[in-house]
C-alpha positions in Angstrom: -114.7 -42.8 -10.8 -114.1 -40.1 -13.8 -112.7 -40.8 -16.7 -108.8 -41.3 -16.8 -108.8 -42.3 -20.8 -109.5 -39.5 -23.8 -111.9 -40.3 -25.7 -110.5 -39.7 -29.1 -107.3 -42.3 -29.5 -105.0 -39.8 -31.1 -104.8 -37.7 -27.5 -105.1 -40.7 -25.1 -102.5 -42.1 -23.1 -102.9 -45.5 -22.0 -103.7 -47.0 -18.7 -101.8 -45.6 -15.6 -99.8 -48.9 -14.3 -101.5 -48.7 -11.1 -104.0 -50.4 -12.6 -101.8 -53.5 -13.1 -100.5 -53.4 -9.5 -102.8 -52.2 -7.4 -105.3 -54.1 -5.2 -107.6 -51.1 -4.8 -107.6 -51.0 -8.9 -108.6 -54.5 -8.8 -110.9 -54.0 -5.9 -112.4 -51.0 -8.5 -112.6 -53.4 -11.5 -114.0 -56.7 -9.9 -116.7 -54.1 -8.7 -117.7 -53.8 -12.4 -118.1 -57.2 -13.4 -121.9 -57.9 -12.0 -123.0 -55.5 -14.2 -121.9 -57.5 -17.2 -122.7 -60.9 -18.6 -120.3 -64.1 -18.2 -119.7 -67.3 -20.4 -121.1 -70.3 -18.4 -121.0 -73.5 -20.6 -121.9 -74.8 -23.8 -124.7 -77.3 -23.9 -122.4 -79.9 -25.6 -121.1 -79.8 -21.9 -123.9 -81.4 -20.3 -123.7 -84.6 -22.1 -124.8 -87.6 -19.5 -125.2 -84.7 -17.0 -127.5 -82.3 -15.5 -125.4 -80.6 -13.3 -122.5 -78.0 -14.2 -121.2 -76.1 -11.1 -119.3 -72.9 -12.8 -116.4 -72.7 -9.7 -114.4 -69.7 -12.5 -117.8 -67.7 -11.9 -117.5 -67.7 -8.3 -113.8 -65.8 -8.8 -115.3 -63.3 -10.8 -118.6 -62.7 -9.2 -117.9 -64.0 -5.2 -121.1 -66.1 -5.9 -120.9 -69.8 -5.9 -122.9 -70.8 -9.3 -124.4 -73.8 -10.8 -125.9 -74.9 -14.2 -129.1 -77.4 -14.1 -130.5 -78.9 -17.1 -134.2 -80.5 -16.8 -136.5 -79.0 -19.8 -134.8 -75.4 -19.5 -131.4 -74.9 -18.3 -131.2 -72.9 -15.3 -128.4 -71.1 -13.3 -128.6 -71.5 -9.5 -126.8 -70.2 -6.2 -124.5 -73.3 -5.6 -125.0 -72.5 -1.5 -126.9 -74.1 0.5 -129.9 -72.8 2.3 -129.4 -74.2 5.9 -126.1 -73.5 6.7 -124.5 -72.3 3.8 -123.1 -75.2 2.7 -121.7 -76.1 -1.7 -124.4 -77.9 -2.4 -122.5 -79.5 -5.8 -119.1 -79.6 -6.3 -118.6 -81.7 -9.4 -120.6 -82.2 -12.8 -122.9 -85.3 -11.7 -126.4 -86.7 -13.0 -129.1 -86.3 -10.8 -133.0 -86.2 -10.4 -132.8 -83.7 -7.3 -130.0 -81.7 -5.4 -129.1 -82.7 -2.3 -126.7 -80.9 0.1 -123.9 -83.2 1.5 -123.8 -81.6 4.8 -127.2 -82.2 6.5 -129.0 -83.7 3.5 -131.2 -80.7 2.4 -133.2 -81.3 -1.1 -133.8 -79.0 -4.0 -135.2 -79.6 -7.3 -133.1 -79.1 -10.4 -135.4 -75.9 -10.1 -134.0 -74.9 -7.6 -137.0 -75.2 -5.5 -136.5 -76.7 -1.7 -138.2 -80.3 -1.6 -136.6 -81.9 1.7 -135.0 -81.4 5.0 -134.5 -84.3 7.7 -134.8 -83.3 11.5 -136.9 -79.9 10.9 -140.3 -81.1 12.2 -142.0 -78.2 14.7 -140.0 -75.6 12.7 -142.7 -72.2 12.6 -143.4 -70.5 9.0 -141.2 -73.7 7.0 -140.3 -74.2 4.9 -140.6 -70.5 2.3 -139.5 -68.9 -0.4 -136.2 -68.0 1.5 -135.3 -71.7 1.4 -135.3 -72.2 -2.1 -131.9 -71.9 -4.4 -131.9 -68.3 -5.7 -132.0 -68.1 -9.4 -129.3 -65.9 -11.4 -130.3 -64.7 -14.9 -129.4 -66.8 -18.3 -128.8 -66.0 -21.7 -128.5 -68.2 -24.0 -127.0 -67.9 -27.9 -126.8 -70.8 -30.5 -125.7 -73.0 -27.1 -123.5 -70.5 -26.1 -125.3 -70.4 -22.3 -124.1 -66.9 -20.4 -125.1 -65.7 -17.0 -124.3 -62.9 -14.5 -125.3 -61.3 -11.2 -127.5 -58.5 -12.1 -126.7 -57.9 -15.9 -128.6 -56.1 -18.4 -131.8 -57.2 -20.0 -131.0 -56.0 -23.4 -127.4 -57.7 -24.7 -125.8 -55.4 -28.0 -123.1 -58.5 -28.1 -126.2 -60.9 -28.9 -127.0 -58.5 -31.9 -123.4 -58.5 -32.7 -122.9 -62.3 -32.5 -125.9 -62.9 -34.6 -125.6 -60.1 -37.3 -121.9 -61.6 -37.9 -122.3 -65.5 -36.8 -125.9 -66.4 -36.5 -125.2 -68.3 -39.7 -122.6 -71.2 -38.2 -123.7 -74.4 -37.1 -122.5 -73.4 -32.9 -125.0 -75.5 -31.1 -124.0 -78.5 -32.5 -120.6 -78.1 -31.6 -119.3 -80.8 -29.5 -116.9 -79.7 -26.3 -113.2 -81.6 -26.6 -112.1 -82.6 -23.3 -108.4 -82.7 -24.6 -108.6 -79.0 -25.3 -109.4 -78.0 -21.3 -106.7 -76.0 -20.1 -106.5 -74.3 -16.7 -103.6 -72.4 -15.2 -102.3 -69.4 -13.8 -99.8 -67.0 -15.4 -97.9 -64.2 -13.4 -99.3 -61.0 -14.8 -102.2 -59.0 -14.1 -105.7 -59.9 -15.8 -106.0 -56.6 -17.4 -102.6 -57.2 -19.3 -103.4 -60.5 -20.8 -106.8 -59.0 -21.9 -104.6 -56.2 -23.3 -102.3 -58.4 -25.1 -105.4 -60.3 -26.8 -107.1 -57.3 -28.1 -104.4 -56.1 -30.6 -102.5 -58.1 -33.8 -100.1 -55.7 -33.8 -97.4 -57.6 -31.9 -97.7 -60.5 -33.9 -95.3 -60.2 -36.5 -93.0 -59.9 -33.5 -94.3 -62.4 -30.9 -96.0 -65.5 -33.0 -93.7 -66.3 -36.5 -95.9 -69.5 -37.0 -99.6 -67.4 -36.7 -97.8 -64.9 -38.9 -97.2 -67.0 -41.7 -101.0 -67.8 -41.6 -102.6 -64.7 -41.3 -102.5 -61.5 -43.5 -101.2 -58.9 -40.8 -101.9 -55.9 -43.7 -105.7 -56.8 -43.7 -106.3 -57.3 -39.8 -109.4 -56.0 -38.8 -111.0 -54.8 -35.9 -113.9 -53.4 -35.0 -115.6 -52.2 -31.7 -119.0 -52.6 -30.4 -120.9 -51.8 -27.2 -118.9 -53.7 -24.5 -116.4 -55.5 -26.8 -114.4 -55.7 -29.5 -114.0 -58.2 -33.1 -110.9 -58.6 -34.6 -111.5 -60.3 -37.8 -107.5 -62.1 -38.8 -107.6 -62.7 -42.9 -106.0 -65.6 -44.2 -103.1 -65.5 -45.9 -102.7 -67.0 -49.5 -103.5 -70.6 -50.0 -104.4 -71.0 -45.9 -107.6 -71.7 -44.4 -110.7 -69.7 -44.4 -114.5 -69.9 -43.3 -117.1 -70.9 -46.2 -119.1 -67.5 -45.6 -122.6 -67.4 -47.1 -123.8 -64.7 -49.0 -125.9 -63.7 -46.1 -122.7 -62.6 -44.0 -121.1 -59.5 -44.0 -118.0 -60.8 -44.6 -118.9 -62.7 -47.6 -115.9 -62.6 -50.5 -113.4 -62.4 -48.1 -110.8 -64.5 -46.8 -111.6 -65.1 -43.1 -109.3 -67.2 -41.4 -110.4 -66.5 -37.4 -113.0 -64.1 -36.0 -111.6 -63.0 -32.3 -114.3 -61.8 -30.1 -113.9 -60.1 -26.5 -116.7 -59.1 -24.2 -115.8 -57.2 -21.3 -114.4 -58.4 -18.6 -112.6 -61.3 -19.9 -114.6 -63.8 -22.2 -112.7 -64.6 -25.7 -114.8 -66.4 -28.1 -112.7 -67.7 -31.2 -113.9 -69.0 -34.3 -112.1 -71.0 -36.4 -113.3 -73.3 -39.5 -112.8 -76.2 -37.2 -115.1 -74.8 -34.4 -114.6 -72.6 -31.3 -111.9 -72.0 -28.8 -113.4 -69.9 -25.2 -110.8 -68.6 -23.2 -112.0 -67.0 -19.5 -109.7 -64.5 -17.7 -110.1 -64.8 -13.9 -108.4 -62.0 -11.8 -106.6 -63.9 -8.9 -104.8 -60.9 -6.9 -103.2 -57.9 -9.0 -100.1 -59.7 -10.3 -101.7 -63.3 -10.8 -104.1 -64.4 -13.4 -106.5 -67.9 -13.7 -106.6 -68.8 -17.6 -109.1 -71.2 -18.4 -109.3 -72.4 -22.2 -112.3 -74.8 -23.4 -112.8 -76.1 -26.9 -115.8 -77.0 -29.2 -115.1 -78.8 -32.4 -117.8 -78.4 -35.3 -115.8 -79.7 -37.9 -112.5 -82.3 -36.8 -111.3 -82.5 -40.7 -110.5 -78.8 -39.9 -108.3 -79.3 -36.7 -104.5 -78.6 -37.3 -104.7 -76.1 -40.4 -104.8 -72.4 -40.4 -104.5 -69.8 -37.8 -106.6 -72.5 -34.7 -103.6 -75.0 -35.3 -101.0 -74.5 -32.6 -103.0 -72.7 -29.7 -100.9 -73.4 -27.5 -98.0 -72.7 -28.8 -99.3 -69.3 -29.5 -100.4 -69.1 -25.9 -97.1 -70.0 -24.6 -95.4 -67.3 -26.5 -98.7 -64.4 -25.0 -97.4 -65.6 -21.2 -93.9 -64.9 -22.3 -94.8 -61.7 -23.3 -97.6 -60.6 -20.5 -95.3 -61.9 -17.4 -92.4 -59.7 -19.1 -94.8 -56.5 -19.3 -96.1 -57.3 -15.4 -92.5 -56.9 -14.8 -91.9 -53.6 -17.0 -95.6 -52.1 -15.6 -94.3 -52.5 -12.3 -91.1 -50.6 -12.6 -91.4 -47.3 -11.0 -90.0 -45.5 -14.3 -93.0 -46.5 -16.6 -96.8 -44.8 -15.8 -98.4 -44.4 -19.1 -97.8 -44.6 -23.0 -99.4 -43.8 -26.2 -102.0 -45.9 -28.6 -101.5 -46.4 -32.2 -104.8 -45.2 -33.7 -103.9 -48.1 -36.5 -103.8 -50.9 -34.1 -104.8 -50.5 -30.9 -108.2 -49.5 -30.9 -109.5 -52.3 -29.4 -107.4 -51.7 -26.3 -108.5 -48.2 -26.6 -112.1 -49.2 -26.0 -111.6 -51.8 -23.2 -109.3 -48.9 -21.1 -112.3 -46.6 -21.6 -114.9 -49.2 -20.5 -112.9 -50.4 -17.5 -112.3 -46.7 -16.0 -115.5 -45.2 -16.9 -118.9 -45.3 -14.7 -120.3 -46.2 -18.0 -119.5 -46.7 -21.5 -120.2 -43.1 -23.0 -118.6 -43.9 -26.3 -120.5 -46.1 -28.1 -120.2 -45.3 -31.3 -118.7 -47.7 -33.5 -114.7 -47.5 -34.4 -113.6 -49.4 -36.8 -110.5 -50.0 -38.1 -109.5 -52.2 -41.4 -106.3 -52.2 -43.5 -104.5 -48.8 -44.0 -107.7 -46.5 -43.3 
């Protein structure tokens, strides 16, 4: 597919609406998302379990997934090797895997152990019968996995240059933070929406209030984008050490995006992961999770009123479905200011490959 966006912001026009309506577009895009890497779980998430079936994978990828934890944490084919069967379909604790259909056993290796009824069966059971394994990644318990992804990760490098100093494994997941629902808009326009501050001013008056919309950041990196939102006087900020990059500065939330559609947020009081799931090209699954490091934190700063702040994005994005569709819009214009992180995800998502990876950055008034 060539390239529909120029590369230098100043000439580009944004992304032709088709891409917002279309089921071939979507067809195009879900094509890309093997090649990438996906947020799985955090390993707060296993608590008394061992088993994590990732269902939101399954809408991205079309492969039924699940996490197993014995001394390594493993991602497996959730499907049976029999019939075909969902082998788990809920978090449980277990010693083995066993299929609820005809009783076939794995290990939490994946490996097959068991099958009832199968004596006199030729060249059984092989390798063929065991779970098929799907590559892991894991970060400071940030556990991702994918389909057939790249061995080497920039966003690792990124994560670690910037974050590898917080406390993120030992953040504990908040059940009362789980949010999952589906919005009327297209996925591409709710990743969109996140990837610039420039509409808050006029979307979220409380987030406003808290951040310093004249020193909104953001910067772009192989196969996503930072936005770094600086506090405004007397509001919360991160404790940065000297070893950060950011140190002397008022940080109030670091916004992460890897393409397709993971959002990691980091606030002093821990980290809020949203997951974009295309559902058909005017629906989108939105599925929030939280992990609390520090609960003094919780209720201050620009993390305070999430969703209140996603309430008022669906306003907007379900709106824009509407306006996209209209047969009098096709394409605008970027702001070189503000929107270069939407920039960089309209060039990923209609290029064979990211061919600009040079680093934009954008910060204040340069």
């Amino acid at each position: 597919m060539p390239d529909v966006i120029d590369p230098d912001i100043r000439r580009a026009r944004t992304l032709p609406s088709d891409y917002y309506t279309s089921e071939e577009r979507l067809k195009e895009s879900l094509a890309k998302f093997p090649d990438y890497w996906h947020f799985a779980a955090h390993r707060s998430q296993f608590g008394s379990s061992n088993v994590i079936p990732i269902p939101h994978l399954e809408g991205m990828l079309g492969e039924p997934m699940v996490l197993t934890c014995e001394e390594d944490i493993k991602c497996l084919s959730n499907v049976c090797t029999h019939r075909g069967m969902i082998v788990a379909d809920s978090q449980c604790d277990v010693k083995s895997l066993r299929c609820p259909y005809h009783g076939r056993t794995f290990g939490l290796d994946g490996c097959f152990r068991s099958m009832p009824e199968f004596g006199g069966v030729e060249n059984f059971p092989s390798k063929s019968d065991d779970l098929f394994q799907f590559p892991t990644l894991e970060w400071n318990g940030i556990i991702f996995c994918g389909k057939v992804p790249p061995e080497f990760s920039s966003f690792i490098d990124e994560l670690e240059n910037r974050l590898g100093w917080m406390p993120i494994s030992s953040f504990e997941h908040d059940q009362s933070r789980f949010r999952d629902y589906e919005i009327r808009a297209n996925w591409a326009l709710y990743v969109d929406n996140y990837l610039e501050g420039f509409h808050i001013p006029f979307v979220h008056e409380g987030l406003h209030g808290v951040l310093d919309y004249d020193n909104y950041r953001t910067e772009t990196f192989e196969g996503g984008v930072l936005q770094i939102g600086m506090a405004s006087e007397g509001e919360q900020t991160f404790e940065l050490p000297e070893t950060s990059p950011d140190f002397g500065s008022n940080v109030a939330a670091y916004y992460y995006w890897l393409f397709p559609g993971l959002m990691l947020n980091f606030y002093p009081w821990g980290l809020s992961v949203n997951l974009v799931v295309p559902v058909s090209p005017e629906r989108t699954r939105i599925i929030y999770h939280g992990f609390v490091g520090d609960d003094s934190m919780l209720g201050k700063g620009a993390g305070a009123d999430l969703d209140k702040v996603e309430e008022e994005d669906q306003q907007i994005v379900e709106a824009t479905q509407r306006g996209v569709s209209s047969d009098s819009y096709d394409r605008g214009r970027y702001s070189p200011k503000r929107e270069v992180g939407i920039h960089h995800f309209h060039r990923i998502l209609t290029s064979e490959r990211e061919i600009d990876n040079h680093l934009w950055s954008q910060m204040g008034d340069d």
